[in-house]
C-alpha positions as CSV (number, residue, x, y, z in Angstrom):
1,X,-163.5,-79.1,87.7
2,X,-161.9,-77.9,84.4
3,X,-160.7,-74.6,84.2
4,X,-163.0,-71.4,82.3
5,X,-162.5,-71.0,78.6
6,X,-160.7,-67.8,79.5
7,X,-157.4,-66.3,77.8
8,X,-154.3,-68.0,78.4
9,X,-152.9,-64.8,80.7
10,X,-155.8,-64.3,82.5
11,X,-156.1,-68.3,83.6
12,X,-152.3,-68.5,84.6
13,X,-152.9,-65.5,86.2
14,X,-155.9,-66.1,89.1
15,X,-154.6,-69.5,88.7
16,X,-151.0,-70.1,89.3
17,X,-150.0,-66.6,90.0
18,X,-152.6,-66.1,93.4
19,X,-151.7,-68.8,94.7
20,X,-147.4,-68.7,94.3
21,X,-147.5,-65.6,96.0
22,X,-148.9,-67.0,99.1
23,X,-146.3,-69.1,99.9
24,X,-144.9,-66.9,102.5
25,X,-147.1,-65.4,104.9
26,X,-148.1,-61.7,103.7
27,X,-146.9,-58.9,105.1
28,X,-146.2,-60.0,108.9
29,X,-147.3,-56.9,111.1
30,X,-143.7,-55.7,112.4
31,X,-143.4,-55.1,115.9
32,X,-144.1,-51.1,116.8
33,X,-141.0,-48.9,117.3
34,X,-141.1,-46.4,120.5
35,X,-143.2,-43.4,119.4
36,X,-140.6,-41.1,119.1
37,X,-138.5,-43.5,116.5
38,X,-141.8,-44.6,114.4
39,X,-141.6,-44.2,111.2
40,X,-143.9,-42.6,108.7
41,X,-146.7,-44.9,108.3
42,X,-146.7,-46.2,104.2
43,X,-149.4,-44.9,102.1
44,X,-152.6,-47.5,101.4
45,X,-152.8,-47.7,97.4
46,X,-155.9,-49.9,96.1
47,X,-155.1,-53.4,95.2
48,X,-155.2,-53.8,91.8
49,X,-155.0,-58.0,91.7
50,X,-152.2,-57.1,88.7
51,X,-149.6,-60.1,88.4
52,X,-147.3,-60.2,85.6
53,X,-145.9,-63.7,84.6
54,X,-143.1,-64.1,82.2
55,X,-141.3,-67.4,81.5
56,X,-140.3,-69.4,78.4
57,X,-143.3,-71.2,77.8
58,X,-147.0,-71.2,79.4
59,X,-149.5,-73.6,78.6
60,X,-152.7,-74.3,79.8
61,X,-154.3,-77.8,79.7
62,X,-158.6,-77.5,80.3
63,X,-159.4,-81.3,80.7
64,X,-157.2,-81.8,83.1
65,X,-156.9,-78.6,84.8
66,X,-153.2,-77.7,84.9
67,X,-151.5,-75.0,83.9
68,X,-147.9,-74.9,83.5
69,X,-144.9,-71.9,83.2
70,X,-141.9,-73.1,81.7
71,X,-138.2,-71.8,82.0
72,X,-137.0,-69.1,83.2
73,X,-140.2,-68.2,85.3
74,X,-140.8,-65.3,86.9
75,X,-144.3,-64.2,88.8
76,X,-144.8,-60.4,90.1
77,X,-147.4,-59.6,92.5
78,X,-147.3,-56.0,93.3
79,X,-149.7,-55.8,95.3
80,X,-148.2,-57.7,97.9
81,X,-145.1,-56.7,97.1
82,X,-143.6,-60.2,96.1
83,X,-142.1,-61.8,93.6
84,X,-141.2,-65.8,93.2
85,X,-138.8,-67.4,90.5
86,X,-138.3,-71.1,89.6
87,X,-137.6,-72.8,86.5
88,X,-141.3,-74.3,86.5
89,X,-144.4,-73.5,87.8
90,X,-147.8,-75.4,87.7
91,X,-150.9,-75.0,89.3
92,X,-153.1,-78.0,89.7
93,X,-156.9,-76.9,89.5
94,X,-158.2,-79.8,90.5
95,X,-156.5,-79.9,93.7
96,X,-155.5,-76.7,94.7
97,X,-152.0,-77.4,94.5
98,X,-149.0,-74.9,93.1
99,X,-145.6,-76.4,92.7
100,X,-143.0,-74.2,91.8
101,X,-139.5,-76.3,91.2
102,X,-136.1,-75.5,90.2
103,X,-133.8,-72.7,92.0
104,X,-137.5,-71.6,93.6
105,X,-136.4,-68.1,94.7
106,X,-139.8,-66.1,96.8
107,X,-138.9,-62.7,97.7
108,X,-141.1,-59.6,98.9
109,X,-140.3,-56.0,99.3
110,X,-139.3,-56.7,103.0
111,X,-136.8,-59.3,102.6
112,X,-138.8,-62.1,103.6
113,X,-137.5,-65.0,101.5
114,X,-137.6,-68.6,101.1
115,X,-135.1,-70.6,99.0
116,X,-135.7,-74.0,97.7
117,X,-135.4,-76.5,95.0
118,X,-139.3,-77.4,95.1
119,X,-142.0,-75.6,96.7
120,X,-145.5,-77.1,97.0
121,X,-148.5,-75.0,98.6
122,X,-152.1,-76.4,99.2
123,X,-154.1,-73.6,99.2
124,X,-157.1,-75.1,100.5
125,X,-155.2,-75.4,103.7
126,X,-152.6,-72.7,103.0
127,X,-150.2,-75.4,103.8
128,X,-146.7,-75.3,102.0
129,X,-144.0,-77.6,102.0
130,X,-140.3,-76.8,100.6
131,X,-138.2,-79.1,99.5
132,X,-133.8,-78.4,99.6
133,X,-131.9,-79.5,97.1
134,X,-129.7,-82.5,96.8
135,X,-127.4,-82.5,100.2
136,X,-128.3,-78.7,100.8
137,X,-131.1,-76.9,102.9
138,X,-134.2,-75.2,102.9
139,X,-133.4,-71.5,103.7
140,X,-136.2,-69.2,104.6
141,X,-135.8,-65.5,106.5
142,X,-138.9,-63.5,108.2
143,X,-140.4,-60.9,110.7
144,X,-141.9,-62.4,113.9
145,X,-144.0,-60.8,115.6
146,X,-144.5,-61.9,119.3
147,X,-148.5,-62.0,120.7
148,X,-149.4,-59.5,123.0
149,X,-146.3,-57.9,124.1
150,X,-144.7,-54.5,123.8
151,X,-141.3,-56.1,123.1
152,X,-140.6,-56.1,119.0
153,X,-140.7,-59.5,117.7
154,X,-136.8,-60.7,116.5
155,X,-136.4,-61.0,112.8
156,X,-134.6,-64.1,112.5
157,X,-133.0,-65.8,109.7
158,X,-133.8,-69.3,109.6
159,X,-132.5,-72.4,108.1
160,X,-134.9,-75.8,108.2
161,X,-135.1,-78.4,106.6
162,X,-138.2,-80.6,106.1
């Protein structure tokens, strides 16, 4: 599969961009605050699908379906309210594969985050495997939300290591 004779924005942008942004799960449901302490619910605005990418270089390759961002990257998805950072980022058509690597920074409006030094996410099975840097450790922080029960799920920060 080769990707569509489309601009060079618009490919990096259903390409690479859709899928970065889905490296951490989207928007975990946060567990319900008594009634009295709820806070006002958040206005629904209309996905838009707008990412912005900006980054030193970006470069598409058709014949062999990869498309690359290079230095300095930086990928804005408002409508999820995330935004990743990394010194590269390619996607890998062909595959369904997004590798993001170098100080890979993912960060939404909630404070999820997950730090690593390479991030690669299959988005055929929305699997994602980080990679620490030399002698350090993957860190990643987000909401739980426990199945079924009234008590609020514990937001945990969390440090793994693959």
């Amino acid at each position: 599969m080769t990707l569509p004779r489309r601009p060079l924005l618009f490919t990096l942008a259903t390409g690479l961009v859709a899928a970065a942004l889905l490296a951490l799960p989207s928007r975990p449901v946060a567990a319900q605050a008594p009634a009295a302490q709820a806070p006002a619910p958040r206005a629904k605005t209309p996905a838009t699908g707008m990412v912005t990418i900006e980054s030193d270089v970006q470069q598409a390759d058709n014949q062999n379906g990869i498309v690359t961002a290079t230095g300095n990257v930086r990928i804005v998805y408002a409508d999820r309210g995330m935004t990743a950072t990394s010194r590269q980022a390619q996607y890998f058509s062909n595959e369904g594969r997004l590798v993001l690597t170098g100080d890979v920074d993912v960060i939404d409006t909630d404070g999820q985050r997950l730090r690593a030094e390479r991030l690669v996410y299959q988005l055929d099975s929305e699997r994602m495997v980080a990679e620490p840097p030399a002698g350090k450790q993957v860190f990643s922080r987000f909401r739980l939300q426990q199945q079924g029960s009234g008590n609020p799920g514990a937001s945990k920060p969390a440090t793994t290591k693959p």
